[in-house]
C-alpha positions as CSV (number, residue, x, y, z in Angstrom):
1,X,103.4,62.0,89.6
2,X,106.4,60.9,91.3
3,X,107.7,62.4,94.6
4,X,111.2,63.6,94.3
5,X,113.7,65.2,97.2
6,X,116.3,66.2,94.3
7,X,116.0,68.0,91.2
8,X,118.0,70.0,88.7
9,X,117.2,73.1,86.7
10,X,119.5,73.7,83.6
11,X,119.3,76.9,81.9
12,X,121.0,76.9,77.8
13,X,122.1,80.2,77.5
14,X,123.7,82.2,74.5
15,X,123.5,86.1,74.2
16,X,121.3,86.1,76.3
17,X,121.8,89.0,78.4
18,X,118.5,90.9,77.8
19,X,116.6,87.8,79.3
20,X,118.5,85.8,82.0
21,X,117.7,87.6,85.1
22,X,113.7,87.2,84.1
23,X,114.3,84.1,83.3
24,X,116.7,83.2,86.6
25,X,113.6,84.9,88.2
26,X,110.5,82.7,87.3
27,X,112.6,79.9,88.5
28,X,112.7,81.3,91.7
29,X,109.2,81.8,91.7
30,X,108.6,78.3,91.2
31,X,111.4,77.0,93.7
32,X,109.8,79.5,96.6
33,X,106.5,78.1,95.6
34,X,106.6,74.9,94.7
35,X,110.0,73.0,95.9
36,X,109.3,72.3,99.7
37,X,111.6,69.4,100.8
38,X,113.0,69.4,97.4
39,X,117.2,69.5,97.1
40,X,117.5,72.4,93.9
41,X,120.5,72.0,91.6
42,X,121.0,74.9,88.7
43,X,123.5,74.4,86.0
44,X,123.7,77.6,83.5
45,X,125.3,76.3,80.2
46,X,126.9,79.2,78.7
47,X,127.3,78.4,74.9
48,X,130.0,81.3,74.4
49,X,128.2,84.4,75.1
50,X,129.3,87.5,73.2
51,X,127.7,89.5,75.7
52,X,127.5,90.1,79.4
53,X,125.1,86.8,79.9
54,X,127.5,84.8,81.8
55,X,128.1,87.5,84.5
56,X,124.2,88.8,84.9
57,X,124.2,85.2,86.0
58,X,126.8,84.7,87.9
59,X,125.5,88.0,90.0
60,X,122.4,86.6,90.5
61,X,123.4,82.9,91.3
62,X,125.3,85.0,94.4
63,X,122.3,86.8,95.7
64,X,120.2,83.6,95.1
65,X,122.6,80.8,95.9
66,X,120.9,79.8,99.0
67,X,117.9,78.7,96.5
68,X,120.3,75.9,95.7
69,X,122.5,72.6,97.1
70,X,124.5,73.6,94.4
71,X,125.1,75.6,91.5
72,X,127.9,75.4,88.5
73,X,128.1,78.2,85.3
74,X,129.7,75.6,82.2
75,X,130.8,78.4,79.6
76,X,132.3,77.0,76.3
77,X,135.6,79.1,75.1
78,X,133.8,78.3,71.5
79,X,130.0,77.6,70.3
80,X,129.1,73.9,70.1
81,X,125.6,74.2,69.4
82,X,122.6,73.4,72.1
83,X,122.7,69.7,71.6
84,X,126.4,69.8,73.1
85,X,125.3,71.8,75.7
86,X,122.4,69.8,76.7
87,X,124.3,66.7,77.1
88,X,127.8,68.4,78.6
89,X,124.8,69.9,81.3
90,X,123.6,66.6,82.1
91,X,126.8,65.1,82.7
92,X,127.5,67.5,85.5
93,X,124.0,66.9,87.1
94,X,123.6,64.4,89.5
95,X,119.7,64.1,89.7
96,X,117.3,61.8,87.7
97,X,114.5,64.3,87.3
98,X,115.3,67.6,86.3
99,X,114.3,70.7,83.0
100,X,116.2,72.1,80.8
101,X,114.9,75.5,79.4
102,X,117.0,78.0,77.2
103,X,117.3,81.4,78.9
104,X,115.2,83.6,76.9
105,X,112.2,81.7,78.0
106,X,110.4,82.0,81.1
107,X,108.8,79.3,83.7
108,X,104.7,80.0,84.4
109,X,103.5,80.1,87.2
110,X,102.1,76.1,87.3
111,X,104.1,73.6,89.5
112,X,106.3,72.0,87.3
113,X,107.0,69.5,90.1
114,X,103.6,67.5,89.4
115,X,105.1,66.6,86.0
116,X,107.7,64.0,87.4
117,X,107.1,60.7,86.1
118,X,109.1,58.3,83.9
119,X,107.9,59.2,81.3
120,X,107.7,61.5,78.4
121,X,105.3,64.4,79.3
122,X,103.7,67.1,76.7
123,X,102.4,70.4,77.6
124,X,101.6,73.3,75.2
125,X,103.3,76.7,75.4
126,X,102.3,80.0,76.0
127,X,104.0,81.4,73.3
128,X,105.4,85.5,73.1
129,X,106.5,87.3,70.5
130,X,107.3,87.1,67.2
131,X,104.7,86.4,64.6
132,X,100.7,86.2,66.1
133,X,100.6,83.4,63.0
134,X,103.7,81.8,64.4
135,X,102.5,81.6,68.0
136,X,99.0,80.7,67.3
137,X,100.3,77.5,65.0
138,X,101.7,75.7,68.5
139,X,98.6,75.6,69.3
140,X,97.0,74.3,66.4
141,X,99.5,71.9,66.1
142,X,99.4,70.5,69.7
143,X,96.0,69.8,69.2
144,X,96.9,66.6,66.8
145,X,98.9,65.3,70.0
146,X,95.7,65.1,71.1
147,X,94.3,63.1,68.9
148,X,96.7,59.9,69.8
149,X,95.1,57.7,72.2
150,X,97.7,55.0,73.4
151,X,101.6,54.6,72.3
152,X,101.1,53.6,69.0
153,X,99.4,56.6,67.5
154,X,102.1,58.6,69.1
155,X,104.6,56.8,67.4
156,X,102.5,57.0,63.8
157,X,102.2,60.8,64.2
158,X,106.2,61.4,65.1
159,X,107.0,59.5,61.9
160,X,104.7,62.3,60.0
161,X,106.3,65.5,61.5
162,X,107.1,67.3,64.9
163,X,104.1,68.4,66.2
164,X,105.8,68.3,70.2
165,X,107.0,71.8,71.4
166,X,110.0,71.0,72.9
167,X,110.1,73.5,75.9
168,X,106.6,71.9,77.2
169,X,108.3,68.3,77.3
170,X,109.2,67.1,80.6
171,X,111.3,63.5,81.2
172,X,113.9,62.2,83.7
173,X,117.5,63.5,82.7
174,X,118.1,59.7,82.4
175,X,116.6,59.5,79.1
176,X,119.2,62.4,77.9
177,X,122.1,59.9,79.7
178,X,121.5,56.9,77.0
179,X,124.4,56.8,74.8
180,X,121.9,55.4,72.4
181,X,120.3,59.2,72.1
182,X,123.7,60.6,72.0
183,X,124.7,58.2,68.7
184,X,121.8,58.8,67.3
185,X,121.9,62.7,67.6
186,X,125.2,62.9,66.5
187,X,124.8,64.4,62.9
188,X,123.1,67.1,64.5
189,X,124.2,70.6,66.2
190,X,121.5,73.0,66.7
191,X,118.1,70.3,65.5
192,X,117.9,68.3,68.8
193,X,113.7,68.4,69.4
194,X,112.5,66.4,66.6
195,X,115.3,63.7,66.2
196,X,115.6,63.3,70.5
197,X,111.8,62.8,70.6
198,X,111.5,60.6,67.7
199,X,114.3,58.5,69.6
200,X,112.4,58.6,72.7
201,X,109.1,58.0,71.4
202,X,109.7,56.0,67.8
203,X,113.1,53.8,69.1
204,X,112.6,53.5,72.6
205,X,109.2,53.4,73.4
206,X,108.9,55.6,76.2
207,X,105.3,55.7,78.0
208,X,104.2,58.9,76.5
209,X,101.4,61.2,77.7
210,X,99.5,64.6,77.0
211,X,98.4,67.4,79.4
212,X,96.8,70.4,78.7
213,X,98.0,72.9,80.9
214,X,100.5,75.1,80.2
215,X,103.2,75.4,82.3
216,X,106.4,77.2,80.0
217,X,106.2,80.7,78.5
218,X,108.0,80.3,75.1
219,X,109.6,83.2,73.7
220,X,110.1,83.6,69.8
221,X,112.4,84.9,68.0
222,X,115.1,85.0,70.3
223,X,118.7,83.2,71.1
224,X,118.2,79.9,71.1
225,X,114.1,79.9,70.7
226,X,112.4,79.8,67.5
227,X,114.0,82.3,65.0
228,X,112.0,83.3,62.3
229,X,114.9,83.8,59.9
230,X,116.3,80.5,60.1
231,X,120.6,80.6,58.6
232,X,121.5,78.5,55.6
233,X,122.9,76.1,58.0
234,X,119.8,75.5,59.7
235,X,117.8,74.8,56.2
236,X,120.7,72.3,55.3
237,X,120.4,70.3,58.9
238,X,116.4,70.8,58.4
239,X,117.0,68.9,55.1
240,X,119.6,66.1,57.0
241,X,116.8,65.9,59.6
242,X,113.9,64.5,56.9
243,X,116.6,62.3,55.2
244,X,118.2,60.7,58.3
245,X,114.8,60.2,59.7
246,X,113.8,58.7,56.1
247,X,110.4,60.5,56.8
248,X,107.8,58.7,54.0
249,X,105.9,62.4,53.9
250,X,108.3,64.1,52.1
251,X,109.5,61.3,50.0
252,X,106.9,61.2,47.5
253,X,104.3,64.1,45.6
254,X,102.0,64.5,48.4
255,X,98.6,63.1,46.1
256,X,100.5,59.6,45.6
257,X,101.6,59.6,49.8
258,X,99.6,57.6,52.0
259,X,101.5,59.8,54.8
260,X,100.4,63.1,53.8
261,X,96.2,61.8,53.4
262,X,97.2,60.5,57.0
263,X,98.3,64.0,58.4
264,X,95.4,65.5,56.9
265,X,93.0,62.9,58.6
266,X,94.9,63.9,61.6
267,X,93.8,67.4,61.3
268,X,90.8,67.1,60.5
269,X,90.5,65.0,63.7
270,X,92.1,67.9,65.2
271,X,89.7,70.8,64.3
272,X,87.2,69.1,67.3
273,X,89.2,69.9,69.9
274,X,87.6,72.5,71.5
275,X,90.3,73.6,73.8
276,X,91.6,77.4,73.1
277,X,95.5,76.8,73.5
């Protein structure tokens, strides 16, 4: 853990309206708890609302703008896509360490503060609605993080498949500020988890670590959050995602793939974790 005196909370908002005040509001929780001596910087990117998002926010930024050093709304006159408003955030922050969240998710009530470090840090997700099957598989799936024990089994399991849900990642903003990332993420709009940690963990070789405490309430279904009816457009970048990242499990008929008898040694490794995510 690294002790900070500035940090900056970014909030990826679209239609949101239904959910940014609760989510505006566990912040708070966490900044009245947690963020003693610590300089608070919010930036609400706004990825053209069609709704009334942008001004439940800017009404509650008022009553709550003490919280903060200082606080900006970016709203886009057209949608970008959240990878554009990820980086156009970052630009206008000034700290090293900060979170990005999208605004239909909620922060728990753990202090998110003990997660500084330069590094890349992974925490499962208390995941809420949609489908029980759907929330129960981040589980599941963390557990094979679990099963890495130094940098290169990290890097072995990213080029099988995402298992990293990206709301319970933590890292400096700095990593998001290499115009490296920003080339390499460039064939993608609304895909940024896999392909940014992949680049992280795969390219860069970021110290990596695990942590099982949760510390992000993750909201399906929703805005920018998992959607269970993914668009055509979605499926199509999907597909770009496997290619561009030449991913060897899907190359091949799974019986003649080394990668897929790896991913299910993986998971069989996986079913002895006894922790109830």
């Amino acid at each position: 853990m690294i002790m900070v005196n500035e940090f900056t909370f970014i909030v990826l908002a679209y239609n949101h309206e239904d959910y940014i005040v609760d989510h505006l509001e566990s912040m708070k929780s966490i900044i009245e708890k947690y963020a003693e001596g610590v300089s608070v910087d919010l930036i609400v990117s706004d990825d053209c609302s069609k709704d009334d998002t942008v001004n439940l926010a800017k009404q509650w930024i008022e009553k709550n703008k003490a919280l903060f050093r200082n606080s900006r709304i970016l709203v886009q006159e057209e949608n970008k896509g959240i990878i554009n408003s990820i980086f156009e955030s970052v630009q206008y922050s000034s700290t090293r360490y900060g979170k990005y969240l999208a605004g239909d998710d909620l922060y728990g009530d753990e202090n998110i503060f003990d997660l500084i470090e330069d590094a890349l840090v992974l925490t499962p997700v208390a995941a809420f609605g949609g489908d029980e099957v759907i929330r129960n598989g981040f589980g599941e799936r963390f557990k094979y993080l679990l099963t890495c024990k130094n940098q290169r089994d990290f890097s072995r399991i990213m080029k099988i498949d995402n298992f990293i849900p990206a709301p319970g990642a933590f890292f400096p903003l700095d990593y998001l500020r290499d115009q490296g990332l920003k080339e390499f993420l460039k064939g993608f709009r609304n895909i940024e988890d896999y392909p940014m940690f992949y680049y992280f963990i795969v390219k860069k070789e970021y110290p990596t670590k695990v942590i099982t405490k949760k510390y992000i309430k993750y909201r399906i279904g929703n805005g920018i959050s998992t959607n269970t009816k993914p668009s055509e457009s979605f499926r199509k970048e999907q597909e770009f995602l496997y290619e561009y990242l030449n991913l060897a499990l899907y190359k091949k008929l799974r019986y003649f793939n080394i990668k897929w008898y790896y991913k299910k040694w993986i998971q069989f490794k996986a079913n002895f974790i006894k922790i109830d995510f």
